[in-house]
C-alpha positions in Angstrom: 0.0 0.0 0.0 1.2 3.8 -0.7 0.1 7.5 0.9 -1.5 8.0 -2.9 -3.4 4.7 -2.8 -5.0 5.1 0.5 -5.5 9.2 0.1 -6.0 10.3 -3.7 -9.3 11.3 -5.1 -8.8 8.2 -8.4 -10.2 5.1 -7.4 -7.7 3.0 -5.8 -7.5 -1.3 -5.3 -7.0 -1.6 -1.8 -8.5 -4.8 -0.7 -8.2 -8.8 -1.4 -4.3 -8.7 -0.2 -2.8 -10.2 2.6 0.8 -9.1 2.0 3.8 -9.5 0.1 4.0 -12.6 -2.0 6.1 -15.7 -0.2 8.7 -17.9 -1.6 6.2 -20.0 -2.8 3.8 -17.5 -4.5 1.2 -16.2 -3.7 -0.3 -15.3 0.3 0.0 -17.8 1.9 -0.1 -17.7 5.9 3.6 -18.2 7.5 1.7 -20.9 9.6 0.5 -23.2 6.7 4.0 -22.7 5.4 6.1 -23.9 8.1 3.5 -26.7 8.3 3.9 -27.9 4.9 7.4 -26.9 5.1 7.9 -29.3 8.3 5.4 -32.1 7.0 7.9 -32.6 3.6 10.9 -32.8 6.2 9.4 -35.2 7.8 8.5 -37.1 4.6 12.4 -37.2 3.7 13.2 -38.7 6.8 10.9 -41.3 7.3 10.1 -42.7 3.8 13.8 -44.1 3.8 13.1 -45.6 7.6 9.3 -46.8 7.2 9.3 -47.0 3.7 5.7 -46.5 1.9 4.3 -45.7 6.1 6.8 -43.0 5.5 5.5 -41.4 2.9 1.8 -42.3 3.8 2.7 -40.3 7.2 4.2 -36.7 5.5 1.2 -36.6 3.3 -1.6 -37.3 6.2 0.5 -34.7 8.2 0.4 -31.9 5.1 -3.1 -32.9 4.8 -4.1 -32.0 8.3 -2.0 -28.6 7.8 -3.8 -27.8 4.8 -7.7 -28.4 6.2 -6.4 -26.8 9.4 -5.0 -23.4 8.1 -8.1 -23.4 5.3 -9.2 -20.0 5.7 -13.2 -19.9 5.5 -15.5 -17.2 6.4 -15.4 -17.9 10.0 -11.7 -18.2 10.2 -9.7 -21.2 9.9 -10.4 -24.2 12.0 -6.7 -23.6 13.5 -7.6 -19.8 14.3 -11.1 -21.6 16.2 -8.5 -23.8 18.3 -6.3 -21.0 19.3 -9.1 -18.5 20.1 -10.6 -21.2 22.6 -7.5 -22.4 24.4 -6.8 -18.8 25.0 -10.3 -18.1 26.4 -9.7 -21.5 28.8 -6.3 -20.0 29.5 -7.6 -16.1 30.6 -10.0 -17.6 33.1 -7.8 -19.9 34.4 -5.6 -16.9 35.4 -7.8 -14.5 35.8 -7.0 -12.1 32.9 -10.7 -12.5 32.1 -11.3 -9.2 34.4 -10.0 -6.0 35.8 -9.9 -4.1 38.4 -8.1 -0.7 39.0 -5.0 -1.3 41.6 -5.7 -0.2 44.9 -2.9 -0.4 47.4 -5.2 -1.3 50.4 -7.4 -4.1 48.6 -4.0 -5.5 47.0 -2.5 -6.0 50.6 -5.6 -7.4 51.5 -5.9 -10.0 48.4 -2.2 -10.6 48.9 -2.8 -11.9 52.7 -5.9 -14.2 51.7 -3.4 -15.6 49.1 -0.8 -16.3 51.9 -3.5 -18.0 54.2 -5.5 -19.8 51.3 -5.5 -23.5 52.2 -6.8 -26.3 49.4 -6.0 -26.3 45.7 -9.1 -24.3 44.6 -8.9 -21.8 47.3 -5.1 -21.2 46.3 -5.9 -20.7 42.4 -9.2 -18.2 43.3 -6.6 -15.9 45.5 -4.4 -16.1 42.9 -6.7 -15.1 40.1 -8.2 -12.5 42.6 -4.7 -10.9 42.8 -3.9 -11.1 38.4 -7.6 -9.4 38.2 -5.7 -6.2 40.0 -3.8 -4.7 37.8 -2.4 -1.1 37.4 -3.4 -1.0 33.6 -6.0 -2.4 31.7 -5.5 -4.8 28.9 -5.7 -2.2 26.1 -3.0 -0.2 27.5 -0.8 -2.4 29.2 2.9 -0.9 29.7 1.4 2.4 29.2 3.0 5.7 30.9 3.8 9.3 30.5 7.1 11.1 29.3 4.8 14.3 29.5 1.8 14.5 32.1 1.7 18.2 32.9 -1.1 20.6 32.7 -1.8 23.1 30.3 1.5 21.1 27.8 1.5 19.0 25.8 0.4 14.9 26.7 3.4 12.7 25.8 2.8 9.0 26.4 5.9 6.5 26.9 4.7 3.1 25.9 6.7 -0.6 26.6 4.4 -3.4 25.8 5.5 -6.6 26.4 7.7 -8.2 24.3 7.3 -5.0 21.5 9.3 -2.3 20.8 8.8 1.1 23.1 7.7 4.0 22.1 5.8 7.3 22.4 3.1 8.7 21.4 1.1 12.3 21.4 -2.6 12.3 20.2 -4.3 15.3 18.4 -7.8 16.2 18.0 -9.1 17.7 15.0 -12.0 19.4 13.3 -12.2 17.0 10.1 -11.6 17.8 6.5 -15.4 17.9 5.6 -18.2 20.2 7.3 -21.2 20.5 5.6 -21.3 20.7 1.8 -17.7 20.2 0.5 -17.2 20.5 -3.3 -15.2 17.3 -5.1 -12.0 20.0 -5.8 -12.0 20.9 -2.1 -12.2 17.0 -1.2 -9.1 16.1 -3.7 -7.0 18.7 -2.2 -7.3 17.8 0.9 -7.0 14.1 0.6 -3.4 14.7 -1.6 -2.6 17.0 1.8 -2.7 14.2 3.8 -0.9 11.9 1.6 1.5 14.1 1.4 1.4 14.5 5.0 1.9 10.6 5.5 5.1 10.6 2.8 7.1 12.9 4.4 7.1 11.3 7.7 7.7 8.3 6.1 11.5 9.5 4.7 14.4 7.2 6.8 15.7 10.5 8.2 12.4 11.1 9.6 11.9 9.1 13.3 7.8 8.8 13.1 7.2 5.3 12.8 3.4 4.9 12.7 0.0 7.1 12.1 -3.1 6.4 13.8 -6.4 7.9 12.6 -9.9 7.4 15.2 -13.2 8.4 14.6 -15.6 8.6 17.1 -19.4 8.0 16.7 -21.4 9.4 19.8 -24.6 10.8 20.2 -25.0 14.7 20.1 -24.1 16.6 23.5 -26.8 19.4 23.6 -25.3 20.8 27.2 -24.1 23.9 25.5 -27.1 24.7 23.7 -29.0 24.4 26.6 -26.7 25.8 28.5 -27.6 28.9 25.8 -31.0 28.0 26.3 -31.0 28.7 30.4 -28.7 32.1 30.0 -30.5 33.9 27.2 -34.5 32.6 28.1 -36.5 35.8 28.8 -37.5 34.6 32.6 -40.9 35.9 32.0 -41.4 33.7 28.7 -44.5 31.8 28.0 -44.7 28.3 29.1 -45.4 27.6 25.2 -42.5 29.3 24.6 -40.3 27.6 27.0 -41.4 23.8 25.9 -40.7 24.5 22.1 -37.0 25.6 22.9 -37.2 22.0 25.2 -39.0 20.4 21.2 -36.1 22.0 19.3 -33.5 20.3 21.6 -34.9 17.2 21.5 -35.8 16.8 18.2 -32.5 17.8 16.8 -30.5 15.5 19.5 -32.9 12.3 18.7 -31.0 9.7 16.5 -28.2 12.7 15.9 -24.5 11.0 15.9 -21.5 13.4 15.8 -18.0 12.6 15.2 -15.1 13.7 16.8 -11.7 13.2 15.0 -8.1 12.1 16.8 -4.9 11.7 14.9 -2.3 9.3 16.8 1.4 9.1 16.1 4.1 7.7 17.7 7.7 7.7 17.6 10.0 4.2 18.0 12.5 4.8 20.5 15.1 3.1 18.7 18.9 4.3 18.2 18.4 7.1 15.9 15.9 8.4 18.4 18.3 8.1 21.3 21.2 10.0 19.0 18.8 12.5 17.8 17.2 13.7 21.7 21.0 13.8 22.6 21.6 17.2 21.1 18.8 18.5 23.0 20.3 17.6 26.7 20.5 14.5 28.6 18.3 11.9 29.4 14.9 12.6 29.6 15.8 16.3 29.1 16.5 15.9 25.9 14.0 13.1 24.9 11.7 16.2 26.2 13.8 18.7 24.2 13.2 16.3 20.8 9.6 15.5 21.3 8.8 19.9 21.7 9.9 20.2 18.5 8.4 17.2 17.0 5.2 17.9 18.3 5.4 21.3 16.6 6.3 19.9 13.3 3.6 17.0 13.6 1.0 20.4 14.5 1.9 22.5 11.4 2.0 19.0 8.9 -1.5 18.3 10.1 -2.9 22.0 9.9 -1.3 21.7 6.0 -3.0 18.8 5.6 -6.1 20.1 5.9 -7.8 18.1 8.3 -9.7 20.9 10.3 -8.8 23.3 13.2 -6.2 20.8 15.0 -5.3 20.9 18.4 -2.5 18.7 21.0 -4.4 16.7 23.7 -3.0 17.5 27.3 -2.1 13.8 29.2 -5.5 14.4 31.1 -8.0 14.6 28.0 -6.7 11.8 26.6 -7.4 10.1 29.9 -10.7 11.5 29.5 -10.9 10.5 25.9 -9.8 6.8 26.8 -12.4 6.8 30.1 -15.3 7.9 27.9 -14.7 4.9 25.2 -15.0 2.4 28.1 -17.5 4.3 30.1 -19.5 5.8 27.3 -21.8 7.6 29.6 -19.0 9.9 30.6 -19.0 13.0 28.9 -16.0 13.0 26.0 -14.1 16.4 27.7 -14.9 15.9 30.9 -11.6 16.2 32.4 -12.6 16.9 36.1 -11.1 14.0 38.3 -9.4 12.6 35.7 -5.9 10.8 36.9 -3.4 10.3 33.8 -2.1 7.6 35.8 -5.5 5.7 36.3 -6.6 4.7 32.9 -8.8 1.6 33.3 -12.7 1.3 34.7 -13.5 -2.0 36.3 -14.2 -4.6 33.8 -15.1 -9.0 33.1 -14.7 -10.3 29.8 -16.9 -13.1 28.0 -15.8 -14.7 24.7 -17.6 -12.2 22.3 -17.7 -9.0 24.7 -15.8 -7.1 27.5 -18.4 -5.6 30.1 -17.5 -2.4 31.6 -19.2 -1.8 34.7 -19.3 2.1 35.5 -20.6 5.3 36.9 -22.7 7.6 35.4 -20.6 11.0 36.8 -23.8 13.4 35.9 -26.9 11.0 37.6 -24.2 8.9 40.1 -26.0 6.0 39.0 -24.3 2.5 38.0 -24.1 1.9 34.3 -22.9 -1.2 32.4 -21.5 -1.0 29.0 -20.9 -3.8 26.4 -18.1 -3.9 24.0 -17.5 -5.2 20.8 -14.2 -5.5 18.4 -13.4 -6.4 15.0 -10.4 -6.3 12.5 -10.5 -4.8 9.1 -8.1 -6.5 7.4 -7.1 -6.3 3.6 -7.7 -9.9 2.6 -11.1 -9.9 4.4 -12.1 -7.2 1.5 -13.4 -7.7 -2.0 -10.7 -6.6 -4.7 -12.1 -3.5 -5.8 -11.5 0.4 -6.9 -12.5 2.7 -3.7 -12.2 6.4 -3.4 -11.1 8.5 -0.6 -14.9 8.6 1.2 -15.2 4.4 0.9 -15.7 4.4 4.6 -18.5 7.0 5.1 -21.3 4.3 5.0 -19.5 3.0 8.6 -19.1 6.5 9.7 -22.8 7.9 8.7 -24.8 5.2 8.1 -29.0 5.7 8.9 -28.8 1.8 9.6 -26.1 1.8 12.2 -27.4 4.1 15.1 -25.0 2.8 18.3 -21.9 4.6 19.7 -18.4 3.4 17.4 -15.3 3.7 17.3 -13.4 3.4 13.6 -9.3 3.5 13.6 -6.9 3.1 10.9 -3.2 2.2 12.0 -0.7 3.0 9.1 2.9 2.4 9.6 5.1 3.8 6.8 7.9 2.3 4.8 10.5 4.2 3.2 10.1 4.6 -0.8 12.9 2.4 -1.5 12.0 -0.8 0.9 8.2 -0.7 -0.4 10.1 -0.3 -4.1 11.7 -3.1 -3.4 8.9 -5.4 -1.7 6.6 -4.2 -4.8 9.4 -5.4 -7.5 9.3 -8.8 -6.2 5.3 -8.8 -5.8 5.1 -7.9 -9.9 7.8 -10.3 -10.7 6.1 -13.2 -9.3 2.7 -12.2 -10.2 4.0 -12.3 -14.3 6.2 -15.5 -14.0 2.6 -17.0 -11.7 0.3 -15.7 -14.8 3.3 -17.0 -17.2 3.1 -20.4 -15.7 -0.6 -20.6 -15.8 -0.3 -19.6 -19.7 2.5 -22.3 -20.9 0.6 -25.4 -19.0 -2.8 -24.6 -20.4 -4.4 -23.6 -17.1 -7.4 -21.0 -17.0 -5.7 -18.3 -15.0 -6.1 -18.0 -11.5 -7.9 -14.5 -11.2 -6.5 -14.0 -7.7 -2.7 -13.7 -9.4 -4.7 -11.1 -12.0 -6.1 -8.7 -9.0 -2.8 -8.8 -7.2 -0.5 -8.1 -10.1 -3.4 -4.8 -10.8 -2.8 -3.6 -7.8 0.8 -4.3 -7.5 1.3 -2.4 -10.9 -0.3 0.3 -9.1 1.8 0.6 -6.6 4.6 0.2 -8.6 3.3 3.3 -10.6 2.5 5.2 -7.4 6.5 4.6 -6.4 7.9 5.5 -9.3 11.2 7.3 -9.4 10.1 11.3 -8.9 7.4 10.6 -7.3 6.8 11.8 -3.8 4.9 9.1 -2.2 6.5 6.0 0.2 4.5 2.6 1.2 2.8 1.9 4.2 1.0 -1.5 6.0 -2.3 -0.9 7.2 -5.0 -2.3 9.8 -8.6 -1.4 10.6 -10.2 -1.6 14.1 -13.9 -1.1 14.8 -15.6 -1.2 18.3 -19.4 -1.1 18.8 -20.6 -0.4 22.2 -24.0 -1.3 23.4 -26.4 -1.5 26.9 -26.9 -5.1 26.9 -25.8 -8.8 25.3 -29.2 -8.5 23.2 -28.4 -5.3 22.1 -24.6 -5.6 21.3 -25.7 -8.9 19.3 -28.3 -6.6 17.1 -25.3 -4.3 16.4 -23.0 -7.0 16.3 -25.4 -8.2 12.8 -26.1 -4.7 11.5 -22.2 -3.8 11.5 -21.4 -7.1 9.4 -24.2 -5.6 6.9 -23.4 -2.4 6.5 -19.6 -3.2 5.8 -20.3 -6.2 3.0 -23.1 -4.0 1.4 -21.3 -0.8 1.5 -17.5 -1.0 2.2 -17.1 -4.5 0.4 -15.9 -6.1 3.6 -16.7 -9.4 3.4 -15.9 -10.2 6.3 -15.5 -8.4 9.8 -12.8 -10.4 12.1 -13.9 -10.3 15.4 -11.2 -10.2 18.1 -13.4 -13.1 20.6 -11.5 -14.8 23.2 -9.2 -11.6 24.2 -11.9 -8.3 23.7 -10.9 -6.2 26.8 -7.1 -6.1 25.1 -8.6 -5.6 21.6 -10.8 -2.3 22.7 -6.8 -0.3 23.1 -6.8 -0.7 19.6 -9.1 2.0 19.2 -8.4 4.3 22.1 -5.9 6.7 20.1 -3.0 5.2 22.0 -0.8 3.7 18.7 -1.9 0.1 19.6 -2.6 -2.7 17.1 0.0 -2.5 14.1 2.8 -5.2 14.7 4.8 -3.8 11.5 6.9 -6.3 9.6 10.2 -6.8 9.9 12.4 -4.6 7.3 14.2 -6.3 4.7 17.9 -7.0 5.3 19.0 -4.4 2.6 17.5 -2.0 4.6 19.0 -3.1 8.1 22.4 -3.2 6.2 22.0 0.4 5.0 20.8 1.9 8.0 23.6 0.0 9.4 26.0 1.6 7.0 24.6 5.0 7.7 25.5 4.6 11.4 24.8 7.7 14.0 25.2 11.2 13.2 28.6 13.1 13.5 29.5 13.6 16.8 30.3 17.3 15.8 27.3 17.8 13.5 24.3 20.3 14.5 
């Protein structure tokens, strides 16, 4: 994928590929390969031991691989397996729930544990104690470089077993308001692409570009706040009950959207070199990340992607409270502890249950959540313009609170030129093949050499576009089990009938962890490893001059 694919006003193929072709053609999963791979090993070994039982064994063995990695509409029966032993494996340790960490209840929990006599009272006070947890799932290893008021929010992420690095959210107005002509729309979009490409240059040390929308209903507080302060106090009682009509008629069924633009910065080696020249330590990791913030604040305002704005570490608290509490207001920032991100949660297969507070009424509130992958092979091969998503975004069918983010991590021009040469050369010598033995071609091979000529094209030598991987993340938050189930079918329409997804990968068995993936935190993009001509020249190119500005 490229910044002109993804952001140009032409029609672009963006769906039906699951990445860069294998050694063996095609897209295969890594996991069918290595089967196959180890089911022909074992074929060479033991034909010349147990002679035809040998053989007979490797191909039963490859058989199984194949009908267990089968990819169907449901998943493979493989993906099924895993997905259920992880479920068994969360409740068995009790990362099937969360509870905010609590330094008196902890030391409590932790002397039960100590007395707990008998096998089952041992594991429930040792689940009791994994349940408490300083983080929840969706933003475990989570912290702050920045946490100030009134400056900028920097988070410092370290996930386990992933690279760390930060991240500072922004919040902006959108590209479209109202009636927007097509030449407006255009500009903008190339903005943005251009936007993506120049944070996607080696020299530059932004790694990854989240983009959130959220779907909520429409706050009327500040018009009836208007309402309160500008009523004549002698007004009719007609009068008075057709402001309350107005209100309500315009808030019933009304969704808004509120826009946040993530992106995060690896803390690698050029990262470390670069924030020395600012001062020491954190100092200068500080130093580095003032600056970048300002650049990442005037490349966004270019792009043309509304009036855009820095989140403080405490809205985006607020922002990341709201989404699992959706009955707490958006901004509401009163309370709010950067350092206490998680509300009090279970887990069941299909759903994570958040069990809240309304802050306005102080009543108890429970909120169900929902999440699903958007992933490119799960899409119909097809050409989409720059407003292929608005159907998710506005749709008259789909009337519950959502959450849609996009997670692009960029690739330098010459590693996706690279990756894209080998995807076109084995596309032709796949379609040759199919030509010289007489075989109908495979139309697959056809849609993927399409869209790798297009990239191709889109990288072409002058051109000022890089690559990029990308992921989709939905969540759909609901009142009750029946309820989340009714959204849970509408979504599935709405995207095969009007984004061409034909099929929506829900992330069961793990949903509490899969919700982060749409707080505008940077989570859910595992990027692939870099090609070994690129680790040699960025080995090559070493660490600035020790002299050098």
């Amino acid at each position: 994928m490229t910044t002109e694919q993804l952001h140009s006003d032409a029609a672009r193929h963006i769906g039906g590929e699951s990445g860069h072709r294998s050694f063996f053609g095609g897209t295969v999963s890594k996991t069918r390969i290595v089967g196959l791979l180890g089911a022909f090993l074992a074929m060479l070994v033991l034909t010349p031991i147990l002679g035809i039982w040998g053989l007979a064994l490797g191909l039963g063995v490859g058989l199984v691989v194949f009908f267990l990695t089968q990819r169907t509409h449901r998943g493979s029966i493989l993906d099924r397996r895993t997905r259920r032993a992880r479920w068994r494996a969360r409740v068995n340790t009790g990362t099937d729930a969360f509870e905010p960490f609590d330094v008196a209840e902890w030391d409590q929990r932790e002397q039960a544990a100590a007395q707990a006599r008998g096998r089952t009272e041992k594991w429930e006070a040792a689940r009791q104690l994994t349940i408490m947890r300083s983080h929840p799932d969706g933003a475990d290893g989570m912290g702050w470089l920045q946490c100030g008021h009134n400056e900028p929010g920097i988070a410092w992420h370290a996930p386990l077993g992933e690279q760390p690095y930060l991240s500072v959210t922004f919040t902006a107005t959108g590209q479209v308001s109202g009636s927007e002509s097509s030449a407006k729309l255009r500009r903008a979009a190339e903005a943005f692409g251009l936007f993506l490409a120049s944070r996607a240059t080696p020299m530059n040390l932004v790694s990854d570009v989240q983009m959130t929308t959220r779907v909520l209903p429409a706050d009327s507080a500040m018009q009836e706040f208007w309402v309160l302060s500008s009523l004549d106090p002698d007004a009719p009682a007609e009068a008075v009950r057709s402001y309350e009509n107005v209100l309500r008629l315009n808030s019933e069924d009304a969704m808004v959207q509120r826009h946040f633009f993530t992106v995060s910065w690896p803390i690698t080696t050029a990262f470390h070199d670069a924030a020395a020249k600012y001062g020491e330590g954190r100092d200068g990791w500080r130093g580095l990340m003032r600056q970048e913030i300002a650049s990442t604040l005037r490349g966004l305002t270019e792009a043309r992607v509304g009036h855009v704005d820095v989140l403080t570490a405490r809205r985006l608290a607020a922002v990341i409270l709201h989404q699992q509490n959706p009955s707490r207001p958006i901004d509401l920032v009163k309370g709010v502890d950067p350092a206490r991100l998680g509300v009090a949660s279970h887990d069941e297969f299909s759903a994570q249950i958040v069990d809240g507070v309304d802050p306005i009424m102080g009543t108890p509130v429970q909120w169900w959540h929902r999440t699903a992958a958007i992933r490119s092979e799960n899409m119909a091969m097809g050409a989409r313009g720059q407003l292929w998503a608005l159907d998710l975004l506005t749709g008259s069918d789909i009337r519950f609170i959502r959450t849609l983010s996009f997670h692009l991590h960029l690739v330098p021009k010459g590693e996706a030129k690279a990756a894209t040469a080998k995807d076109v050369t084995r596309d032709r010598a796949d379609r040759l093949d199919d030509a010289q033995k007489g075989r109908v071609e495979n139309d697959e091979t056809g849609a993927n050499l399409s869209a790798a000529r297009r990239r191709a094209l889109d990288l072409a030598h002058g051109s000022p576009h890089h690559g990029g991987a990308w992921v989709g993340y939905v969540t759909i938050s609901e009142r009750d089990r029946d309820a989340l189930m009714r959204a849970s079918r509408a979504l599935e329409e709405t995207c095969a009938t009007g984004l061409g997804i034909e099929r929506l990968e829900w992330q069961d068995s793990y949903q509490a962890a899969a919700s982060g993936t749409t707080w505008p935190i940077g989570r859910g993009l595992t990027p692939g490893r870099s090609s070994f001509g690129s680790r040699f020249i960025n080995a090559l190119a070493g660490k600035s001059e020790r002299e050098a500005l």
